[in-house]
KEDO-722621 format. One line per field, with one value per residue (C-alpha): residue number from 1; x, y, z; residue in one letter. Coordinates in steps of 0.2 Angstrom, whole numbers, plus 5000, padded with zeros to 4 digits. Example, Ala and Ser with C-alpha at 12.3 -4.5 7.8 and 13.67 -1.06 7.14 Angstrom:
% KEDO-722621
pos = [1 / 2]
c1 = [5062 / 5068]
c2 = [4978 / 4995]
c3 = [5039 / 5036]
code = [a / s]
//
This chain:
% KEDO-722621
pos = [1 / 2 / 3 / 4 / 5 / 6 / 7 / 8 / 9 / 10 / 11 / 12 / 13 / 14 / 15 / 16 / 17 / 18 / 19 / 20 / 21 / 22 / 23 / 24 / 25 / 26 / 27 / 28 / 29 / 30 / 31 / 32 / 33 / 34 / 35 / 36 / 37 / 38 / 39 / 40 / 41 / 42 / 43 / 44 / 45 / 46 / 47 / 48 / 49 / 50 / 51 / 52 / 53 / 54 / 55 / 56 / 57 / 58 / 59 / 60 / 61 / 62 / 63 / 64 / 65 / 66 / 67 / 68 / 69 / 70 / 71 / 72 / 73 / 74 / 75 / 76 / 77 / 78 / 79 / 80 / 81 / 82 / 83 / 84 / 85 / 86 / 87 / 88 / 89 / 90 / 91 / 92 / 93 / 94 / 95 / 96 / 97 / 98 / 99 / 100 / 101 / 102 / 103 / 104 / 105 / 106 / 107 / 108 / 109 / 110 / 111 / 112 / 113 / 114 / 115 / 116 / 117 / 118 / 119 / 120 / 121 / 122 / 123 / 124 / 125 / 126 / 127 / 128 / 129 / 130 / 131 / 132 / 133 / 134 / 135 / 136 / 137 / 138 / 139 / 140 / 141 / 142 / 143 / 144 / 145 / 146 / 147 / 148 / 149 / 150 / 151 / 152 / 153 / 154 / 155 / 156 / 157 / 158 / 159 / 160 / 161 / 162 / 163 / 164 / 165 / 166 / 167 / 168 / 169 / 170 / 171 / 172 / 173 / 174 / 175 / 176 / 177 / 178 / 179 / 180 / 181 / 182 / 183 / 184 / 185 / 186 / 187 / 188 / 189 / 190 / 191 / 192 / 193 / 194 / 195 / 196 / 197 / 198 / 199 / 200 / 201 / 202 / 203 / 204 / 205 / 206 / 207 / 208 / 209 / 210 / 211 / 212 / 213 / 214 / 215 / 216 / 217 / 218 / 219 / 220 / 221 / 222 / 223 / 224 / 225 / 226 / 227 / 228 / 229 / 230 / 231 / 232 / 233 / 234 / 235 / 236 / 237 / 238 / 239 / 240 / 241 / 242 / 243 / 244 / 245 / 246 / 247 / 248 / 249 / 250 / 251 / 252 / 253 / 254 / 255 / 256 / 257 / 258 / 259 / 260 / 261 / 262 / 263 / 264 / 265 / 266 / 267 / 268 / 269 / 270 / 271 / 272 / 273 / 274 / 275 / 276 / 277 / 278 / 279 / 280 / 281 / 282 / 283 / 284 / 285 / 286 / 287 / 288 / 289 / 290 / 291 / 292 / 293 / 294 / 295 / 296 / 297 / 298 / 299 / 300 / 301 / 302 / 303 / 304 / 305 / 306 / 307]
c1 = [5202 / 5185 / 5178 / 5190 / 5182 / 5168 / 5170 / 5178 / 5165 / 5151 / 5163 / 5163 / 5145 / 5141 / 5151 / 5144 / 5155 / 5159 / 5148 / 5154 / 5164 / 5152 / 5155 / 5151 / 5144 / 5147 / 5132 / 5130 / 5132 / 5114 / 5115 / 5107 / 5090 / 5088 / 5074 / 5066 / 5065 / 5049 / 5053 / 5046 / 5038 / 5046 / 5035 / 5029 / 5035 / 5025 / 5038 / 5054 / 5068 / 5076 / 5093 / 5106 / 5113 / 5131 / 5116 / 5105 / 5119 / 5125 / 5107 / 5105 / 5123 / 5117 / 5103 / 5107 / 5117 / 5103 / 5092 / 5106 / 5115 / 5129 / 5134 / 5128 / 5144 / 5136 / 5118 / 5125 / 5135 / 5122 / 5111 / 5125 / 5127 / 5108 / 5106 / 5120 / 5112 / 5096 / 5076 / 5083 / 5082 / 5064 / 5058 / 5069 / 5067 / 5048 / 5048 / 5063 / 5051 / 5036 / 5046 / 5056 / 5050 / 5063 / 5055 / 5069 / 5075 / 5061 / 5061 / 5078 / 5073 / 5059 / 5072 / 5080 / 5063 / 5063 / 5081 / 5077 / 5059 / 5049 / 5034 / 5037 / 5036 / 5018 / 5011 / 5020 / 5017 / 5000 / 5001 / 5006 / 4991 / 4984 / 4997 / 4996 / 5009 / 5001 / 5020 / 5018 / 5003 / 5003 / 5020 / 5013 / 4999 / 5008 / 5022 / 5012 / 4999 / 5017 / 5014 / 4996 / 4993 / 4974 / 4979 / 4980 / 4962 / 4954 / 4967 / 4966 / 4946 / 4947 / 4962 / 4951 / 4937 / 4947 / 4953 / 4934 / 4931 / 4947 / 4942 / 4927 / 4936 / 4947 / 4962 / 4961 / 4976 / 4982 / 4982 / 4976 / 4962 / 4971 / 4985 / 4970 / 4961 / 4978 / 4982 / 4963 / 4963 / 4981 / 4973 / 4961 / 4944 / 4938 / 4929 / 4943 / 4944 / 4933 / 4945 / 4958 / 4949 / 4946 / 4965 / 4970 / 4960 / 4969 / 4989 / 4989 / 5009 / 5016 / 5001 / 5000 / 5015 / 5007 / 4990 / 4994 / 5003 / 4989 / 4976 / 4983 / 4975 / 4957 / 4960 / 4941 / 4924 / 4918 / 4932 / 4928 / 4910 / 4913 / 4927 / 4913 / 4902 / 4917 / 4915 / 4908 / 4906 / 4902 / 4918 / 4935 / 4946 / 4936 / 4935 / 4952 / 4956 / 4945 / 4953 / 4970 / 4960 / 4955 / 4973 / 4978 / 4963 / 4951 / 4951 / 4948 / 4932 / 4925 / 4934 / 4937 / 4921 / 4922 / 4939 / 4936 / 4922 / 4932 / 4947 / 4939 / 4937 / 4942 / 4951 / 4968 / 4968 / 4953 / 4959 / 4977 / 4970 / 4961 / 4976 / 4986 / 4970 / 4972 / 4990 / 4988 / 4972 / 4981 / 5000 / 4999 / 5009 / 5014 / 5007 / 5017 / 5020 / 5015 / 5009 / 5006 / 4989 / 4993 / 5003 / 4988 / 4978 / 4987 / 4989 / 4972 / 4965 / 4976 / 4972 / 4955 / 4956 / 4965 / 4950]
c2 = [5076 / 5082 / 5065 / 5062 / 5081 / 5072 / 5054 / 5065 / 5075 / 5060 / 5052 / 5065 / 5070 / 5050 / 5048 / 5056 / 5067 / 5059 / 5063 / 5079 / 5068 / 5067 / 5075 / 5065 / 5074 / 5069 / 5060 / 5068 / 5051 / 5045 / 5039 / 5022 / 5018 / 5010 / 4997 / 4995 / 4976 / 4972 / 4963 / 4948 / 4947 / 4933 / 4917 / 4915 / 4901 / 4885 / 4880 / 4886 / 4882 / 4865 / 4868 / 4853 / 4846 / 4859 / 4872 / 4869 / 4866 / 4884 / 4891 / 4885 / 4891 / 4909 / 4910 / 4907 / 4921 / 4933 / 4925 / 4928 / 4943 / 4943 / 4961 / 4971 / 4963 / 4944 / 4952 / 4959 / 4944 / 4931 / 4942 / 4943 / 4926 / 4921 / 4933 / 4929 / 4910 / 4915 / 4910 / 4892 / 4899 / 4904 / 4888 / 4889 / 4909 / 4906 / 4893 / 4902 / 4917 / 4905 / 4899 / 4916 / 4923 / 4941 / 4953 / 4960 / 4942 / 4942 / 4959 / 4953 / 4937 / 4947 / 4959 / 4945 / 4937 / 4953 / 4956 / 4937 / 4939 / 4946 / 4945 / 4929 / 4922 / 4931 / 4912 / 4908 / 4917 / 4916 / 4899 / 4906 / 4914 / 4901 / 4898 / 4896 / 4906 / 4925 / 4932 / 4921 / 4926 / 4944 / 4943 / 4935 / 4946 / 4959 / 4954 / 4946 / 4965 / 4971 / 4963 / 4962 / 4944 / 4939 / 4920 / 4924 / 4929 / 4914 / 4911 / 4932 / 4928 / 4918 / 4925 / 4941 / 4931 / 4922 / 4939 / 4947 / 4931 / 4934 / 4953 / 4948 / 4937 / 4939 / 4932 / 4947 / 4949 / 4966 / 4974 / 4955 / 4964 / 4978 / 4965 / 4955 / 4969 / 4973 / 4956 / 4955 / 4974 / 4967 / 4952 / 4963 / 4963 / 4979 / 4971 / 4976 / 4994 / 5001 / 4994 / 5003 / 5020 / 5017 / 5014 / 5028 / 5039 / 5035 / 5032 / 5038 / 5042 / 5024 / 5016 / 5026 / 5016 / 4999 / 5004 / 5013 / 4997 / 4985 / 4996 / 4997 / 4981 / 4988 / 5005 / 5004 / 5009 / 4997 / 5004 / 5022 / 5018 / 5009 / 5024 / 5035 / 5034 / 5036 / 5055 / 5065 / 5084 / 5084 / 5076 / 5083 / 5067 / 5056 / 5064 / 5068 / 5048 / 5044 / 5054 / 5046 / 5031 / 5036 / 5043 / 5024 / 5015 / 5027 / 5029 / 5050 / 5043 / 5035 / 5045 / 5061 / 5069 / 5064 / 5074 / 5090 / 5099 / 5097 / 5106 / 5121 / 5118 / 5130 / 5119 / 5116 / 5099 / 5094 / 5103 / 5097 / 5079 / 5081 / 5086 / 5072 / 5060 / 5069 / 5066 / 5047 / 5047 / 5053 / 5052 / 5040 / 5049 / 5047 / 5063 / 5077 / 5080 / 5097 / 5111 / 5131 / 5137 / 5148 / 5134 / 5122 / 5134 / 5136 / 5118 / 5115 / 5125 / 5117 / 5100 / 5106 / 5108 / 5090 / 5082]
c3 = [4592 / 4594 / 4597 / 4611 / 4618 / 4618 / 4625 / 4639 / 4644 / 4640 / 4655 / 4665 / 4663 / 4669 / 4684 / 4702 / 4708 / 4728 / 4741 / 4754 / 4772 / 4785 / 4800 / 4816 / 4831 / 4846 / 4857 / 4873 / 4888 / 4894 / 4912 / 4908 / 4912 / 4930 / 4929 / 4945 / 4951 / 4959 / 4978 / 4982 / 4998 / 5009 / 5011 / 5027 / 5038 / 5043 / 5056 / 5064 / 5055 / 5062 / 5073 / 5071 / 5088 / 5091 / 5088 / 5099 / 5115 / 5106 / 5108 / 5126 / 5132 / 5123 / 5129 / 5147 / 5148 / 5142 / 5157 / 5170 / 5163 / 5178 / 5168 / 5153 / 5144 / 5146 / 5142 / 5124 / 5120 / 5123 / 5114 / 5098 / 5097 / 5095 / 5082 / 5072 / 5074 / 5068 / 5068 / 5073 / 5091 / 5091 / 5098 / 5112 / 5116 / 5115 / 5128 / 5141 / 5139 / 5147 / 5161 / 5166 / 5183 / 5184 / 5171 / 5167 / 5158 / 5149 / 5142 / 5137 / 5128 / 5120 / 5114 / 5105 / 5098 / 5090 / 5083 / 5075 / 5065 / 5056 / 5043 / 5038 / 5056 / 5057 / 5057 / 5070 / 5081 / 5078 / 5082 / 5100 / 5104 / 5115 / 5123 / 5141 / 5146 / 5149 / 5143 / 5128 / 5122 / 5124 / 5115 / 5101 / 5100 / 5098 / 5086 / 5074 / 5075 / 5068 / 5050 / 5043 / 5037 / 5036 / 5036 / 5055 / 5056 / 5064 / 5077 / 5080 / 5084 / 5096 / 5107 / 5107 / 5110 / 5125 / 5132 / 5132 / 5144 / 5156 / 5157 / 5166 / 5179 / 5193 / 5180 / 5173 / 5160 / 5158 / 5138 / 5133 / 5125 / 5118 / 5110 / 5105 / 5096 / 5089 / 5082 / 5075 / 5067 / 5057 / 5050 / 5040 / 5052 / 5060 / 5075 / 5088 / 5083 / 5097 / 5110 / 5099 / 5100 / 5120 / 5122 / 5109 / 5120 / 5137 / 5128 / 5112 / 5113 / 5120 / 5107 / 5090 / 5082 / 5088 / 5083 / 5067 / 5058 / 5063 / 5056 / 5039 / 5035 / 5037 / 5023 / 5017 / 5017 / 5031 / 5044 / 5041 / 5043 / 5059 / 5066 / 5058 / 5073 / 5088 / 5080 / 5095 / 5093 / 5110 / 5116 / 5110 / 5115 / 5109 / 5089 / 5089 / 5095 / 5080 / 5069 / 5076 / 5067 / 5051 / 5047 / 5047 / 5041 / 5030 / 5011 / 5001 / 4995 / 5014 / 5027 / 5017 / 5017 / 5038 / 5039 / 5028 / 5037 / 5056 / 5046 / 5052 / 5071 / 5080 / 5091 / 5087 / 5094 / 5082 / 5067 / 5071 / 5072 / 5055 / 5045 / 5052 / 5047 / 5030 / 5028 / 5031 / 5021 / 5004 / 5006 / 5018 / 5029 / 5048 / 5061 / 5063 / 5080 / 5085 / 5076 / 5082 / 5078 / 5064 / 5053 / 5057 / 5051 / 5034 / 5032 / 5035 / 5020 / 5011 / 5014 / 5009 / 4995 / 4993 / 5002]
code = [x / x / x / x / x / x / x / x / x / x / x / x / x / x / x / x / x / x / x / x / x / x / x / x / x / x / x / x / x / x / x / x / x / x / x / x / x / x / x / x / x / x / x / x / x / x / x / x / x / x / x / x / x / x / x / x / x / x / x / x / x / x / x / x / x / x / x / x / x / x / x / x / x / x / x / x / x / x / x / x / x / x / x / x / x / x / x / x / x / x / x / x / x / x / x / x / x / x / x / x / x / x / x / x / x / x / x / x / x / x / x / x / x / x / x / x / x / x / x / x / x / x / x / x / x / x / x / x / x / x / x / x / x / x / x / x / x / x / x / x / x / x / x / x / x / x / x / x / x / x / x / x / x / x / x / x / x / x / x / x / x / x / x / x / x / x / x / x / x / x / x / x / x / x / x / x / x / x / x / x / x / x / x / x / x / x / x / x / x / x / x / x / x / x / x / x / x / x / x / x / x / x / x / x / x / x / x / x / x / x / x / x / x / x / x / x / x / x / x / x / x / x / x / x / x / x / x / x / x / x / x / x / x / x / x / x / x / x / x / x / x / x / x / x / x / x / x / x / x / x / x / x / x / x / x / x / x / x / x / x / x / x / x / x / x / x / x / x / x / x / x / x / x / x / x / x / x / x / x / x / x / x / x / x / x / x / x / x / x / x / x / x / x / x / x / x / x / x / x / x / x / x / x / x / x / x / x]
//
């Protein structure tokens, strides 16, 4: 009897009693973790794309009823159709937009060389920069301004060096210089930023959009340096079209120490001209329109102390 007592409580002794039931809690739901894909930049294009035969009649009928426009319906329909066809009509816009005499027809076709590129067609254009058509080449001057590419660089140089020549002759072409300078400034060189600043003085309203993405290609040392010396204390309009510059071309470190000290002008168009060069200098930002004294004031001490 007793040896049994004790084989039971040897046994009971031996085995581990069974672990307490575990209680799950439940896990509060994680929004999952978006990973950002990095987008590839489209290649750019050696050649328009090639358009089979039904194309191109399809291209021609379109696009003869953008040049005539018998009503605003024929206009937009034309223009529909040639965009839902694509780059394939480049070739044929491009050449309609040499031979068309009414200017209201060519804005038109312009309209559409527009709706149907962009970045990747840079090189193209470029490659339209001697043409002989005057519509042509201010066109492609200032399409390609639209998308910073210094592969353009040497056919930018000499359209701007073929536009000084026609300023100084009775063939005069109108903004050839400016679209020039523009095209030139967007493939990364800074020689064409004076005739930026002269016409930022004069138009900076129609301009600052055109002028503003071409420059964004020089952001360095050696365009503040050069838009450095357009700084005139002695004349307000010409500072405060330099500082229109810097917002889209200067770096903190290069055009900063330019900026900061006219944050205290006392006046509003200079100091107002600063802090939109400040804005585009550290964010990057567009200009704000207008500004009342007292808010530029407070913005100004507070760009300050960002500079």
């Amino acid at each position: 009897m007793m040896l049994n007592l004790l084989l039971t409580a040897t046994l009971s002794l031996a085995t581990p009693s069974a672990p307490p039931a575990l209680t799950l809690l439940p896990v509060p739901a994680q929004d999952p973790v978006e990973v950002e894909e990095e987008v590839e930049e489209p290649a750019p294009l050696d050649e328009w794309p090639a358009a089979d035969k039904d194309t191109t009649k399809l291209i021609s009928k379109e696009l003869g009823r953008v040049r005539k426009a018998g009503t605003p319906a024929m206009a937009a329909g034309g223009r529909e159709a040639l965009i839902e066809i694509g780059d394939s009509a480049g070739p044929a816009l491009l050449k309609a937009l040499a031979k068309e005499r009414k200017e209201e027809a060519r804005e038109r076709i312009a309209e559409v060389l527009v709706d149907i590129t962009d970045r990747r067609h840079s090189r193209l254009f470029a490659a339209e920069f001697g043409s002989k058509s005057e519509h042509v080449r201010l066109f492609a001057l200032e399409r390609a301004s639209n998308f910073p590419d210094p592969a353009i660089r040497e056919l930018a140089e000499a359209a701007y060096a073929a536009a000084e020549k026609r300023v100084d002759t009775k063939k005069e072409i109108k903004h050839e210089l400016y679209f020039a300078a523009l095209a030139l400034c967007s493939s990364g060189s800074i020689e064409g930023l004076d005739v930026l600043h002269a016409r930022a003085l004069k138009d900076w309203g129609k301009c600052g959009q055109q002028v503003r993405a071409a420059i964004e290609a020089l952001r360095g040392a050696e365009a503040s340096e050069r838009v450095a010396s357009l700084l005139d204390e002695n004349d307000r309009k010409a500072t405060v079209a330099a500082l229109r510059l810097l917002a889209g071309c200067g770096t903190k470190e290069s055009a900063g120490p330019l900026v900061k000290p006219l944050l205290d002008s006392p006046d509003n168009s200079i100091r107002v001209a600063a802090i939109n060069a400040a804005r585009g200098i550290v964010d990057g930002d567009l200009p704000l329109d207008r500004l009342p004294v007292f808010e530029a004031v407070e913005l100004a001490n507070k760009w300050k102390a960002r500079l």
